[in-house]
N, CA, C and O atoms as a printed pandas DataFrame, in Angstrom:
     atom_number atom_name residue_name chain_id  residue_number  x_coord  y_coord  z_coord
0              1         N          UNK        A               1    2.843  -12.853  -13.105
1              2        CA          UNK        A               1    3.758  -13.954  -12.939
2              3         C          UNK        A               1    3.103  -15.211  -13.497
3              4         O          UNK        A               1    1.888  -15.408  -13.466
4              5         N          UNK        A               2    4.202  -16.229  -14.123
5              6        CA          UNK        A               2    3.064  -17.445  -14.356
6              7         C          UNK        A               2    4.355  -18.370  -14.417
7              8         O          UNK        A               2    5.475  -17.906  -14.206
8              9         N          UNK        A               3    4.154  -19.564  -14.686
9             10        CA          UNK        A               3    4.777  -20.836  -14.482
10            11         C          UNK        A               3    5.205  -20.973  -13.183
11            12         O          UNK        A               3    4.621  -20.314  -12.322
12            13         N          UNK        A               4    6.348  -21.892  -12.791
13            14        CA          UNK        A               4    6.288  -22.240  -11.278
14            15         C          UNK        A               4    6.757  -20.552  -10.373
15            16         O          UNK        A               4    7.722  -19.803  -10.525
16            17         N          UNK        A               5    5.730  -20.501   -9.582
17            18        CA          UNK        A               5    5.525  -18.974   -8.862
18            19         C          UNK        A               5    6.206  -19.758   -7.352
19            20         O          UNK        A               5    6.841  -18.994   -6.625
20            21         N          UNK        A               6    6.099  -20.997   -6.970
21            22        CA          UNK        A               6    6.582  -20.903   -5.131
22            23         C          UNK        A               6    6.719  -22.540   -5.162
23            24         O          UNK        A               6    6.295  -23.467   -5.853
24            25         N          UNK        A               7    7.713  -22.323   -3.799
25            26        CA          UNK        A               7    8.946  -24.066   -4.063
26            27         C          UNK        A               7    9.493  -24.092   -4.618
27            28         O          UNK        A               7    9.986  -22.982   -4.819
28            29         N          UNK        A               8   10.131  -25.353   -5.591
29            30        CA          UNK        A               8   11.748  -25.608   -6.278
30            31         C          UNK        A               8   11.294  -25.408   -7.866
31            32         O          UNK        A               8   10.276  -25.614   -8.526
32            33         N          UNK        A               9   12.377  -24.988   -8.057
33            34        CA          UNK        A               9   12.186  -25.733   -9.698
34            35         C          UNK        A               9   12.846  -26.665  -10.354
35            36         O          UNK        A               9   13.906  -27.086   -9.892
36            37         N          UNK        A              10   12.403  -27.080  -11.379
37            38        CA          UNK        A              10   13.227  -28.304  -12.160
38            39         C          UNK        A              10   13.566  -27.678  -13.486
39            40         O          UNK        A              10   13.351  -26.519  -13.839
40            41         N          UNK        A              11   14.117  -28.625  -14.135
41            42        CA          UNK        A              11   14.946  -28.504  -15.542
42            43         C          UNK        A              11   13.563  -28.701  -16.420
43            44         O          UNK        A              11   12.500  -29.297  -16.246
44            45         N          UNK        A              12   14.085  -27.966  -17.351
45            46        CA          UNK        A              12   13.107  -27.312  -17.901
46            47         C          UNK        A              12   11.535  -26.568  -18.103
47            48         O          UNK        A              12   10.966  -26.150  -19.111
48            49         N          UNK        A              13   11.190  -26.608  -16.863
49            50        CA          UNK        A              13   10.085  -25.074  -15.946
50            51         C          UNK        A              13   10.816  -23.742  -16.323
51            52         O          UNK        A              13   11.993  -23.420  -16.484
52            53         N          UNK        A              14    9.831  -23.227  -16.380
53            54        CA          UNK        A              14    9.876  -21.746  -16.462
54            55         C          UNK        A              14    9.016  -21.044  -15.539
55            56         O          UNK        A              14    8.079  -21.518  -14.896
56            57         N          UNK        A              15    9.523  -19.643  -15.553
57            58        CA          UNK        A              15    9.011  -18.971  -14.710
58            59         C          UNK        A              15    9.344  -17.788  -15.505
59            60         O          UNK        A              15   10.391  -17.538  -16.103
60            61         N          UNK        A              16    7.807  -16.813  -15.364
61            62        CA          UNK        A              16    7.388  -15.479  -15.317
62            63         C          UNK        A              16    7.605  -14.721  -14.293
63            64         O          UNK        A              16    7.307  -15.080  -13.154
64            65         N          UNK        A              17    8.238  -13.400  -14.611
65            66        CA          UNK        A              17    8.216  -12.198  -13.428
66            67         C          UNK        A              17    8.529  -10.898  -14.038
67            68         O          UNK        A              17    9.374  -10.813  -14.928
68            69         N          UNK        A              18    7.727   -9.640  -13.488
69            70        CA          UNK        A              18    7.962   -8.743  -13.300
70            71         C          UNK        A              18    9.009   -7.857  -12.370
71            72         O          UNK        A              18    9.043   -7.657  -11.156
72            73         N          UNK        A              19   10.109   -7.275  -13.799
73            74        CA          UNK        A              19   10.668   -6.414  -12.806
74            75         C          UNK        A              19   10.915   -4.984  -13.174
75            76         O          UNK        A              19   10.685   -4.839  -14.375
76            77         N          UNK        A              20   11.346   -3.733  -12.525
77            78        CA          UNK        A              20   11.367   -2.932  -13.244
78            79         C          UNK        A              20   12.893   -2.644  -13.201
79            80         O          UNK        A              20   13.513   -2.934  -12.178
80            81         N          UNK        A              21   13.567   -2.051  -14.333
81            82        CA          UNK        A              21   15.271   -1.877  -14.429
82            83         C          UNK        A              21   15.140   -0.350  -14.856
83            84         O          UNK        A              21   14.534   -0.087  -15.895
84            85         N          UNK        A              22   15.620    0.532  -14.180
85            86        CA          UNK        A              22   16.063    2.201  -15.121
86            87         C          UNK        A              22   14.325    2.653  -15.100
87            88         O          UNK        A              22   13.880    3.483  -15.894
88            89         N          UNK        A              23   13.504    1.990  -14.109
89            90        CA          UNK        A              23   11.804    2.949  -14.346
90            91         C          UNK        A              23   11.227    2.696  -15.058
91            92         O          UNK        A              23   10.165    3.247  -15.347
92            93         N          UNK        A              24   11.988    1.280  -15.880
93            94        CA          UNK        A              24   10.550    0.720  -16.800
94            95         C          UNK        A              24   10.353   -0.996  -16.425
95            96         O          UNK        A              24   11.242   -1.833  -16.267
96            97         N          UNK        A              25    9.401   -1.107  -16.378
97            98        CA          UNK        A              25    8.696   -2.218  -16.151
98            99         C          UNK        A              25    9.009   -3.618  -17.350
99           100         O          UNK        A              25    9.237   -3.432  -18.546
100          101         N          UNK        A              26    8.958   -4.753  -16.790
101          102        CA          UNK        A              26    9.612   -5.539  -18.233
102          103         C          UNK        A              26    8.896   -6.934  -17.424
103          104         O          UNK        A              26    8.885   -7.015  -16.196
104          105         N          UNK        A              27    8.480   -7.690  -18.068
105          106        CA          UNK        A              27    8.284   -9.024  -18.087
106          107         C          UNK        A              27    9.027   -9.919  -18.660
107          108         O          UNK        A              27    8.996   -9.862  -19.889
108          109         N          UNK        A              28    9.928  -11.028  -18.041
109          110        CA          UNK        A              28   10.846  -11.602  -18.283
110          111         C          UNK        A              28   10.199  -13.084  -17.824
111          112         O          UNK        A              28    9.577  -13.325  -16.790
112          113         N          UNK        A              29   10.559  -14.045  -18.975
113          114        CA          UNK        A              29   10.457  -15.544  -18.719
114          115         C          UNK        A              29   11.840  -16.085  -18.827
115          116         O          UNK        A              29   12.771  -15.775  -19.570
116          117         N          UNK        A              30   11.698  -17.181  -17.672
117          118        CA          UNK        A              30   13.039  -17.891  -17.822
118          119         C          UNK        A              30   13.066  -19.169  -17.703
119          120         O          UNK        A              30   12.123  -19.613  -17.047
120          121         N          UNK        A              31   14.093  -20.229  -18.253
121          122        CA          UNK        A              31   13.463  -21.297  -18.291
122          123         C          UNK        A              31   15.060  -21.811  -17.827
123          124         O          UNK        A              31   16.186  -21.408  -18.116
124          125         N          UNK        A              32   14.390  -23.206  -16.726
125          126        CA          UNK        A              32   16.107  -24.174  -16.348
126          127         C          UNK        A              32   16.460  -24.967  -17.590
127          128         O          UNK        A              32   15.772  -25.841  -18.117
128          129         N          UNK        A              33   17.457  -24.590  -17.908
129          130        CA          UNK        A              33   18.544  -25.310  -18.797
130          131         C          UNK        A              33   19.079  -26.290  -18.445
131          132         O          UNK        A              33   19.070  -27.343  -19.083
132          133         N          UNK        A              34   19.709  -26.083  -17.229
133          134        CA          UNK        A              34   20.797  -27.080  -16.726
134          135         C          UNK        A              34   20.540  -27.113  -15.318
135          136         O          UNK        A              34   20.404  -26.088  -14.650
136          137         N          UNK        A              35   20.463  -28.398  -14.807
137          138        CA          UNK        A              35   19.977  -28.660  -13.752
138          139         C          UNK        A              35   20.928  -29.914  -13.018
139          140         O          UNK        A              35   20.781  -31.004  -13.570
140          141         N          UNK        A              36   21.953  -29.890  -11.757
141          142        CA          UNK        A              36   22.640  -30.547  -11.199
142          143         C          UNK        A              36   22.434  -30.475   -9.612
143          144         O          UNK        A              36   23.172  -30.042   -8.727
144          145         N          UNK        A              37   21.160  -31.058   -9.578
145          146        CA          UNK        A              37   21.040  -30.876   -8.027
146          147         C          UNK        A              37   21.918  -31.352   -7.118
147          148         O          UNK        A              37   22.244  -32.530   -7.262
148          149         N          UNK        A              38   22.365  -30.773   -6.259
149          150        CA          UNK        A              38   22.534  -29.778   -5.087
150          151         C          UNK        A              38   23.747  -28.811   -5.575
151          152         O          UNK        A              38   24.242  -28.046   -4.746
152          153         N          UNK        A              39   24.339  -28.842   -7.209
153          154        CA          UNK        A              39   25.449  -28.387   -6.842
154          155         C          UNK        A              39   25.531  -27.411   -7.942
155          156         O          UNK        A              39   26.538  -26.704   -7.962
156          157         N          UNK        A              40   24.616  -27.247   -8.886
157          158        CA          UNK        A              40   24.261  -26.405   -9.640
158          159         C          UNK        A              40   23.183  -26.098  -10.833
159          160         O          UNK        A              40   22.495  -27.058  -11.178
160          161         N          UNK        A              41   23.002  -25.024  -11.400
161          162        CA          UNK        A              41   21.270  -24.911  -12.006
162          163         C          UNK        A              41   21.765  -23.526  -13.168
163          164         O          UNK        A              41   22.666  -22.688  -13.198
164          165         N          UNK        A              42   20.874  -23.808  -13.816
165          166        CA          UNK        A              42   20.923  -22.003  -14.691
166          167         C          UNK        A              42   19.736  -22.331  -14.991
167          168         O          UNK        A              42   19.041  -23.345  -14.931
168          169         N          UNK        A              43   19.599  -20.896  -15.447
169          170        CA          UNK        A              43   18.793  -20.463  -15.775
170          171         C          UNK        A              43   18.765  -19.514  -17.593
171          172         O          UNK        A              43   19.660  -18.743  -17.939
172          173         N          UNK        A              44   17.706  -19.813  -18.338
173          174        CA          UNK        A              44   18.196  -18.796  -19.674
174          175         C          UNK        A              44   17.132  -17.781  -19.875
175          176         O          UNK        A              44   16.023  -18.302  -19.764
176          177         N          UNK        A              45   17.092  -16.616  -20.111
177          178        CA          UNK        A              45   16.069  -15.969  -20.570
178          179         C          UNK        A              45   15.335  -16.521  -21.973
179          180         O          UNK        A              45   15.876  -16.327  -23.061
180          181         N          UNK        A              46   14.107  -17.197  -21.859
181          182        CA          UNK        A              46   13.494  -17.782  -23.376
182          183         C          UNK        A              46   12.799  -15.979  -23.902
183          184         O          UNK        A              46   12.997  -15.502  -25.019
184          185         N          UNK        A              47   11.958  -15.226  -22.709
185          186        CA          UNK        A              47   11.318  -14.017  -23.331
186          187         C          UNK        A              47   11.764  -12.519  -22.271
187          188         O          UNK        A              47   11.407  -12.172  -21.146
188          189         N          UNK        A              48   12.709  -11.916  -23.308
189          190        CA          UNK        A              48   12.344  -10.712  -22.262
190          191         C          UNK        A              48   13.214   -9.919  -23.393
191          192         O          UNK        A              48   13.217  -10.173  -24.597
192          193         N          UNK        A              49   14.026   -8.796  -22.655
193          194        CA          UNK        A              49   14.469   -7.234  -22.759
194          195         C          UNK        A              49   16.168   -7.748  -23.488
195          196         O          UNK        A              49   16.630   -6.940  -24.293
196          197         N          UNK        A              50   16.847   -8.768  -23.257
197          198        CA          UNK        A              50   18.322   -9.098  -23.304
198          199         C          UNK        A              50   18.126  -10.005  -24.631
199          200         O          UNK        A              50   17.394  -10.994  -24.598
200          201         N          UNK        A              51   18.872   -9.587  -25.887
201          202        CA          UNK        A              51   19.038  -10.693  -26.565
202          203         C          UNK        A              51   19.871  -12.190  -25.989
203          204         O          UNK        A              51   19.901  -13.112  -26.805
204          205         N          UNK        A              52   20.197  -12.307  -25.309
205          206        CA          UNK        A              52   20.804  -13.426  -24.490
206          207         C          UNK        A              52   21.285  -13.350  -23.086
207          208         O          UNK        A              52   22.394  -13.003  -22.679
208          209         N          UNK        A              53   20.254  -13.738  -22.435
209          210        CA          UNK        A              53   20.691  -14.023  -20.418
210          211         C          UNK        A              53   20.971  -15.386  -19.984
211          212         O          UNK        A              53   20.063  -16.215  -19.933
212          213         N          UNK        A              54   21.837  -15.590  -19.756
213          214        CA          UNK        A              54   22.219  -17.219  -19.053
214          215         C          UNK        A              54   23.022  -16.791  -18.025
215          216         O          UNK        A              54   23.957  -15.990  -18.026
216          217         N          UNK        A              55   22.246  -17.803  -16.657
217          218        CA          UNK        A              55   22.367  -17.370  -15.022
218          219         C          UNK        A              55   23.021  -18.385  -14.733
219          220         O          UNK        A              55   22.164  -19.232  -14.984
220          221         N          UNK        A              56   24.265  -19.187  -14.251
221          222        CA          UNK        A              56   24.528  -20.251  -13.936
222          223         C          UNK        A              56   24.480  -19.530  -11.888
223          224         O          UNK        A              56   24.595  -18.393  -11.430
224          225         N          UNK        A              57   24.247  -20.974  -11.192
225          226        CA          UNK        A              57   24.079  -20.224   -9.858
226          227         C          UNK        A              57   24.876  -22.019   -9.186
227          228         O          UNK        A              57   24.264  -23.077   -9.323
228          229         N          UNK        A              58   26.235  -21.922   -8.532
229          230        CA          UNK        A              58   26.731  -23.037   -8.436
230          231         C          UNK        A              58   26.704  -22.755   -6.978
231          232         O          UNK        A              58   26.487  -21.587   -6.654
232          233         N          UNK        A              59   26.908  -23.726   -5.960
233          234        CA          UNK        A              59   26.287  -23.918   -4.413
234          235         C          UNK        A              59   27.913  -25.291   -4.161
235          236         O          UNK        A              59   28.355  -26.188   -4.879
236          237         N          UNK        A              60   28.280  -24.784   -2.881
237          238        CA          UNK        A              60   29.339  -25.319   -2.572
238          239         C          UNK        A              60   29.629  -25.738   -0.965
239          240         O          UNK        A              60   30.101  -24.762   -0.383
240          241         N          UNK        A              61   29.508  -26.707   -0.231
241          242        CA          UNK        A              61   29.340  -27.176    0.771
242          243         C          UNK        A              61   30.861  -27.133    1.291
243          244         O          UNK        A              61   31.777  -27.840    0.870
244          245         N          UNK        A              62   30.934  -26.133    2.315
245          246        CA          UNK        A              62   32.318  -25.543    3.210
246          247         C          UNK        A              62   32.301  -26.055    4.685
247          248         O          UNK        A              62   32.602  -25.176    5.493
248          249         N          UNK        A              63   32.055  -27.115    5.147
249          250        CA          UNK        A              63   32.307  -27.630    6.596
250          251         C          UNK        A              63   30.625  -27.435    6.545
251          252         O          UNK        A              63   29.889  -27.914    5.683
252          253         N          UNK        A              64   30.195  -26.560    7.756
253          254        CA          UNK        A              64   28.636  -26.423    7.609
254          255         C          UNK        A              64   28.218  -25.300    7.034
255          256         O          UNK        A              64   27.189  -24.927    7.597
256          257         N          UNK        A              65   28.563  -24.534    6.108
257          258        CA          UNK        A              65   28.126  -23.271    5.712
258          259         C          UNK        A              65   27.943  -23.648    4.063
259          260         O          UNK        A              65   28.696  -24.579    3.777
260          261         N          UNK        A              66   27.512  -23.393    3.437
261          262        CA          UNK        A              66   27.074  -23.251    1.407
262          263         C          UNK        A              66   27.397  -21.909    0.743
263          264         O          UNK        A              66   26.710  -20.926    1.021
264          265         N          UNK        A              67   27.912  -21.868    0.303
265          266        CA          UNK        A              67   28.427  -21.057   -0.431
266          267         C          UNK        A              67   27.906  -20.736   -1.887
267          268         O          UNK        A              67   28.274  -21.532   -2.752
268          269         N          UNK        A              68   27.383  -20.051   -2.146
269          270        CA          UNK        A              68   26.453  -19.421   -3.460
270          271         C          UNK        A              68   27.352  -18.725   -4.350
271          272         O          UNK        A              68   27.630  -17.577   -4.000
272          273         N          UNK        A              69   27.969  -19.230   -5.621
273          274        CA          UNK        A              69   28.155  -18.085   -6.633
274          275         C          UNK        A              69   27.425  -18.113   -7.834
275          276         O          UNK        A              69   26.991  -19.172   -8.286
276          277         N          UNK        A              70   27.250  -16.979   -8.406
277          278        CA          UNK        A              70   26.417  -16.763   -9.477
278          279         C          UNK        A              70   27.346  -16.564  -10.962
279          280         O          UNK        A              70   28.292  -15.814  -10.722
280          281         N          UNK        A              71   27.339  -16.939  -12.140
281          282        CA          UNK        A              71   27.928  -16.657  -13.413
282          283         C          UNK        A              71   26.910  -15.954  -13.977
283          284         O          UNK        A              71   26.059  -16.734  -14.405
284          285         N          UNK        A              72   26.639  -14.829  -14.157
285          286        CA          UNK        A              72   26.022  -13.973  -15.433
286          287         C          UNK        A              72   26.768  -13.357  -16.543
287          288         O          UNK        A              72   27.779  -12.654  -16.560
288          289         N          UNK        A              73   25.813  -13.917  -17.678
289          290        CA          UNK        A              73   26.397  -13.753  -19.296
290          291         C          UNK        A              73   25.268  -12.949  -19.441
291          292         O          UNK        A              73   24.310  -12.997  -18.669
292          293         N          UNK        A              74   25.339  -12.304  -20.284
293          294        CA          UNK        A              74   24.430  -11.568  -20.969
294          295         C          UNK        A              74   24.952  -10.813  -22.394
295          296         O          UNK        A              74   26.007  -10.446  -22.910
296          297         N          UNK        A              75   23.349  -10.832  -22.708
297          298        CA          UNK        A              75   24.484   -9.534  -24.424
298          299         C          UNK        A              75   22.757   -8.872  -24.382
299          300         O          UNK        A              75   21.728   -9.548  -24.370
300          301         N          UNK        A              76   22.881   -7.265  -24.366
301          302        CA          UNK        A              76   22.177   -6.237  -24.758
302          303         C          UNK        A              76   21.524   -6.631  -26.592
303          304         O          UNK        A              76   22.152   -7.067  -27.557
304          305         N          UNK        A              77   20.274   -6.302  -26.477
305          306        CA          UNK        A              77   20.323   -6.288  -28.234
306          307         C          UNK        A              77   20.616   -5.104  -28.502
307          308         O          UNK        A              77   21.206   -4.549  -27.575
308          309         N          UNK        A              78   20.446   -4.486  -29.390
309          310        CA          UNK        A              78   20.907   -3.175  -30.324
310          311         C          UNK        A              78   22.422   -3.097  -31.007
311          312         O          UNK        A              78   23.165   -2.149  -31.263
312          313         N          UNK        A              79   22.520   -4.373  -31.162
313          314        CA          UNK        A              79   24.237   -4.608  -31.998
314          315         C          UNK        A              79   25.319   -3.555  -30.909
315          316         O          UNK        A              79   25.723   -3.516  -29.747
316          317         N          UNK        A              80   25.401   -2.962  -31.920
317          318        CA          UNK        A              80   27.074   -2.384  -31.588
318          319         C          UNK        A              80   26.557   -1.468  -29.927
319          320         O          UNK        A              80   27.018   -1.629  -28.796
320          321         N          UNK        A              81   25.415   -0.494  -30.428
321          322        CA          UNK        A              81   24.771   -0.084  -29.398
322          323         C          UNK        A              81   24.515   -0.938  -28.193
323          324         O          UNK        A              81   25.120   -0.547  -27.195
324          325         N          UNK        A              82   23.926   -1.786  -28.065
325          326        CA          UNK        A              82   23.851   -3.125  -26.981
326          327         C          UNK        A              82   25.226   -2.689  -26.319
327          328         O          UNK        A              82   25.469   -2.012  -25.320
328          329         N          UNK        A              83   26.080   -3.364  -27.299
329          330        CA          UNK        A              83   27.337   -3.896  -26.903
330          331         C          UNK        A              83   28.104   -2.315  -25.812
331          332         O          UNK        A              83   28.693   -2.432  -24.737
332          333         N          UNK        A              84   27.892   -1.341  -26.366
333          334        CA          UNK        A              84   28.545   -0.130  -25.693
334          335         C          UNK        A              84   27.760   -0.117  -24.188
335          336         O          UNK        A              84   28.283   -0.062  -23.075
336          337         N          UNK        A              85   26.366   -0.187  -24.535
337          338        CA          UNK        A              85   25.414    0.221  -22.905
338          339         C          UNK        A              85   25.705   -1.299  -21.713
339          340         O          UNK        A              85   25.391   -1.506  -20.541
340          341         N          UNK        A              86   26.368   -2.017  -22.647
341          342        CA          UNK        A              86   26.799   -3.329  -21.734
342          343         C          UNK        A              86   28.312   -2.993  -21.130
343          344         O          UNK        A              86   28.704   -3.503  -20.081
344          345         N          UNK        A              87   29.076   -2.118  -21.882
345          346        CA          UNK        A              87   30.229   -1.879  -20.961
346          347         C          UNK        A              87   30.104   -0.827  -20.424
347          348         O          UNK        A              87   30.999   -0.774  -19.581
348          349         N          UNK        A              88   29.351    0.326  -20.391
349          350        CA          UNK        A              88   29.358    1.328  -19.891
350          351         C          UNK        A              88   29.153    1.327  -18.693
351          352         O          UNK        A              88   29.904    1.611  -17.760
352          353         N          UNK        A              89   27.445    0.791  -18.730
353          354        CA          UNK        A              89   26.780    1.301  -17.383
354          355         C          UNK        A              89   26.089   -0.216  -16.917
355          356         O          UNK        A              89   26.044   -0.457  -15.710
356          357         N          UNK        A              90   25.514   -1.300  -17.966
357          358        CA          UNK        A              90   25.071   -2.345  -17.990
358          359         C          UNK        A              90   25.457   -3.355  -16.616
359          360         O          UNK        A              90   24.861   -3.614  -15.571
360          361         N          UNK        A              91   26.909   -3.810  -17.270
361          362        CA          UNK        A              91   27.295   -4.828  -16.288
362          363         C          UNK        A              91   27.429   -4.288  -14.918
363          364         O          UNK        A              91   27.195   -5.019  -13.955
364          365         N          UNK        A              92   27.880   -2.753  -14.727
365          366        CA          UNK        A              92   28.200   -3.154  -12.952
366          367         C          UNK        A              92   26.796   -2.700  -12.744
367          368         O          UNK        A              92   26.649   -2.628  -11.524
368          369         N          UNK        A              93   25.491   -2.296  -13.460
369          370        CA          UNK        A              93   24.273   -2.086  -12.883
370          371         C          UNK        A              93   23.779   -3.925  -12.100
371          372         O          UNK        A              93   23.319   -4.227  -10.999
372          373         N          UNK        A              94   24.155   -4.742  -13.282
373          374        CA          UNK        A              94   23.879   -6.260  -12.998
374          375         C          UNK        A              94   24.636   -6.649  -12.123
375          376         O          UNK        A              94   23.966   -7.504  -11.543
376          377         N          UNK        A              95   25.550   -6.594  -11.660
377          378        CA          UNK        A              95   26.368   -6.887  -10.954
378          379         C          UNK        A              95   26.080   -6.215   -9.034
379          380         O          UNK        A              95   26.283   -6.588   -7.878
380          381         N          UNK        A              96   25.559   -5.169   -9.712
381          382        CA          UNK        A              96   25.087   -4.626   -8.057
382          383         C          UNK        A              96   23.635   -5.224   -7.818
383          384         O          UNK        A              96   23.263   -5.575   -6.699
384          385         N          UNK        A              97   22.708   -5.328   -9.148
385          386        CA          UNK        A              97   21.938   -5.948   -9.174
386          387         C          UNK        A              97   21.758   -7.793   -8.359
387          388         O          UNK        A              97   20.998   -8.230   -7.494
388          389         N          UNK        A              98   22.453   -8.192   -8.872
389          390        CA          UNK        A              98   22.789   -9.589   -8.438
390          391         C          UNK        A              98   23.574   -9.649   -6.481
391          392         O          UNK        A              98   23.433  -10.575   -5.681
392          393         N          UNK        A              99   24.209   -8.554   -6.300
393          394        CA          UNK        A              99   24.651   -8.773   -5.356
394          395         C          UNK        A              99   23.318   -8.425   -4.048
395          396         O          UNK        A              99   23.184   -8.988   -2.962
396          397         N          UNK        A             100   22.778   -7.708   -4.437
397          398        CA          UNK        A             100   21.637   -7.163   -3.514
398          399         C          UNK        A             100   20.819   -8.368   -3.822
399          400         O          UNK        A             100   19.736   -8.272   -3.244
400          401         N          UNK        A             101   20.899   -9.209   -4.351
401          402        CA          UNK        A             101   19.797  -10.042   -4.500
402          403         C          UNK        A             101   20.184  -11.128   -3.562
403          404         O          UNK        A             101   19.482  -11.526   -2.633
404          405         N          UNK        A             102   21.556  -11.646   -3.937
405          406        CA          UNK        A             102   22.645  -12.573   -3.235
406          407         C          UNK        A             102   22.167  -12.359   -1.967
407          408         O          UNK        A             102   21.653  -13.372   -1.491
408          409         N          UNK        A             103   22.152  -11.088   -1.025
409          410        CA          UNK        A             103   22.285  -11.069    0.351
410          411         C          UNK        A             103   20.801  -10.797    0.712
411          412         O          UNK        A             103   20.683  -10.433    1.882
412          413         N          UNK        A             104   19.667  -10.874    0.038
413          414        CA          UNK        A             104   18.511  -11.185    0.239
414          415         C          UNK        A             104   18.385  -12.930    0.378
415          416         O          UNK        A             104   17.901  -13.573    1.310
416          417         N          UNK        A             105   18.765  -13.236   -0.408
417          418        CA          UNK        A             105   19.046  -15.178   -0.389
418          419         C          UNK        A             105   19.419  -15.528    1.084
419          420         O          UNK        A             105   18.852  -16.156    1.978
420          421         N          UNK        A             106   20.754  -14.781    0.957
421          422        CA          UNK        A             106   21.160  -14.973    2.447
422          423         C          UNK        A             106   20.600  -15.165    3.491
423          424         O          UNK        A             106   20.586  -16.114    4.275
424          425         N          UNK        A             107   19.869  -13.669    3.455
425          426        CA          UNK        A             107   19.028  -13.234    4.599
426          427         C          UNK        A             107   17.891  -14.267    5.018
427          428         O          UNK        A             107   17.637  -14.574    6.183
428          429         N          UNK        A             108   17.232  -14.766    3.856
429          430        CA          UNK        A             108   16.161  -15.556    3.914
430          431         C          UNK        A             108   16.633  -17.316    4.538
431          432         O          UNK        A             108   15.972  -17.721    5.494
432          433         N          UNK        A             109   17.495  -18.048    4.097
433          434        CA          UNK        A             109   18.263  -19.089    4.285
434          435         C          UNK        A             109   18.668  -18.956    5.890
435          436         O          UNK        A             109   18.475  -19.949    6.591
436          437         N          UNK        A             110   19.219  -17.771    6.487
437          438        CA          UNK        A             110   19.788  -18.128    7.415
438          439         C          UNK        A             110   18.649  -17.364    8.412
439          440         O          UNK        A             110   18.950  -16.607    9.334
440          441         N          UNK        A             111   17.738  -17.611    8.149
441          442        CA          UNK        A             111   16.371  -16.930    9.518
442          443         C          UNK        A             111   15.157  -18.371    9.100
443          444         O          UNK        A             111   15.198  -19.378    8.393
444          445         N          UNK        A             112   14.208  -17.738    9.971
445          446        CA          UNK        A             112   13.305  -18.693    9.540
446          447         C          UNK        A             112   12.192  -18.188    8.691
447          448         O          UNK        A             112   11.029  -18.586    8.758
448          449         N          UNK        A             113   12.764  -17.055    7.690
449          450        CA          UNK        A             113   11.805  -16.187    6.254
450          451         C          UNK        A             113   12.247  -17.787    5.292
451          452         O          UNK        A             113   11.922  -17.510    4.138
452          453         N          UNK        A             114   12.531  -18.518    5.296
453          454        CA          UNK        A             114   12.434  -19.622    3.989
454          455         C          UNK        A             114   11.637  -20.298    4.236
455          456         O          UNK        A             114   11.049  -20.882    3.326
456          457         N          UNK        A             115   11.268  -20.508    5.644
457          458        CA          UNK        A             115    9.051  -21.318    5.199
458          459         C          UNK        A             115    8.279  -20.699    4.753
459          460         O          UNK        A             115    7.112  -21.079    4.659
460          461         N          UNK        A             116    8.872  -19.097    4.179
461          462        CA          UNK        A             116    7.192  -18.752    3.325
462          463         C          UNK        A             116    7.750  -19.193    1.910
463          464         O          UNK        A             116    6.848  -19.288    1.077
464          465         N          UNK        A             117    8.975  -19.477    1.450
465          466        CA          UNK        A             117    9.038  -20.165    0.160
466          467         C          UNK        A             117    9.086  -21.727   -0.150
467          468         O          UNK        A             117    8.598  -22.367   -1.082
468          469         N          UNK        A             118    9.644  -22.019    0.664
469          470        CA          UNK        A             118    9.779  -23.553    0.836
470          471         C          UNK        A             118    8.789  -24.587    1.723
471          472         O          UNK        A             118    8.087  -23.988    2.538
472          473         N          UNK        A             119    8.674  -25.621    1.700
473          474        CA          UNK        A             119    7.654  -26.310    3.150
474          475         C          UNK        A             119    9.162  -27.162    3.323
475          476         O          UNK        A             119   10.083  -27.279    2.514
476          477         N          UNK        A             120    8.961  -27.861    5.142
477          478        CA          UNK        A             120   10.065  -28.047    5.615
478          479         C          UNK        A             120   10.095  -29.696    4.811
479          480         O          UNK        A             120    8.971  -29.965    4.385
480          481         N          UNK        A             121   10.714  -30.360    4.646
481          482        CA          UNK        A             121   10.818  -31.718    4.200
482          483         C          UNK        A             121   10.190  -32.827    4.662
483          484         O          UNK        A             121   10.019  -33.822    3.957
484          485         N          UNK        A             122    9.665  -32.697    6.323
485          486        CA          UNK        A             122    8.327  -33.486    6.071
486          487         C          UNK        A             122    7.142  -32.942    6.038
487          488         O          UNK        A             122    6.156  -33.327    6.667
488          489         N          UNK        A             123    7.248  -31.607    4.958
489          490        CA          UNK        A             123    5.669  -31.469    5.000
490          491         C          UNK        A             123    5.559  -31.891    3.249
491          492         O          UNK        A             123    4.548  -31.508    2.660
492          493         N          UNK        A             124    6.566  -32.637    2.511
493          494        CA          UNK        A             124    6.612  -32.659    1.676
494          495         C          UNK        A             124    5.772  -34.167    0.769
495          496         O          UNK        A             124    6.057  -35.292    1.178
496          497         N          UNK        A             125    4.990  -34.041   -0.169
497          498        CA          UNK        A             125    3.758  -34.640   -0.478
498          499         C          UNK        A             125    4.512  -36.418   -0.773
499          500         O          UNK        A             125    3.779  -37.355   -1.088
């Protein structure tokens, strides 16, 4: 892993991570594009496996609850090939992908697992 690894990020930081998709291992960098704090952020793949990943992740304040949705774009490289393994099996792999991730967010936000990523606001420098 390398660039910002723990706490927030800003517009234009990147971040390194390992993940593995289908049993193979891949190192992916991503860098903030667009940055609208509190109400939305993306993210783009600068190095990895996708000729083009852009994550938009928009946050929506409902009485007292936030509401998280995610926009994923993507395009497979291998031209026409790409393009087939992106409708086949691709998107709803990402899509289940993203949702298991979603309710990990969750999970973490609504317990007290977000002080091992975050410090509380006055522990802030």
């Amino acid at each position: 892993m390398a660039g910002v690894t723990s706490g927030l990020i800003s517009l234009g930081q990147e971040v390194t991570w390992r993940a593995r998709h289908f049993g193979i291992w891949q190192h992916l960098t991503s860098r903030i594009t667009e940055f609208n704090s509190p109400v939305h952020f993306r993210d783009s793949m600068v190095r990895g496996a996708f000729r083009r990943f852009d994550h938009d992740h928009f946050f929506e304040a409902r009485g007292e609850i936030t509401v998280m949705r995610d926009v994923f774009d993507f395009e497979s490289p291998l031209g026409i090939l790409g393009r087939v393994a992106d409708r086949l099996f691709l998107a709803a792999y990402m899509t289940r992908f993203l949702r298991k991730r979603s309710e990990f967010i969750k999970q973490v936000a609504e317990s007290e697992l977000w002080r091992r990523y975050l410090r509380e606001p006055s522990d802030a420098p």
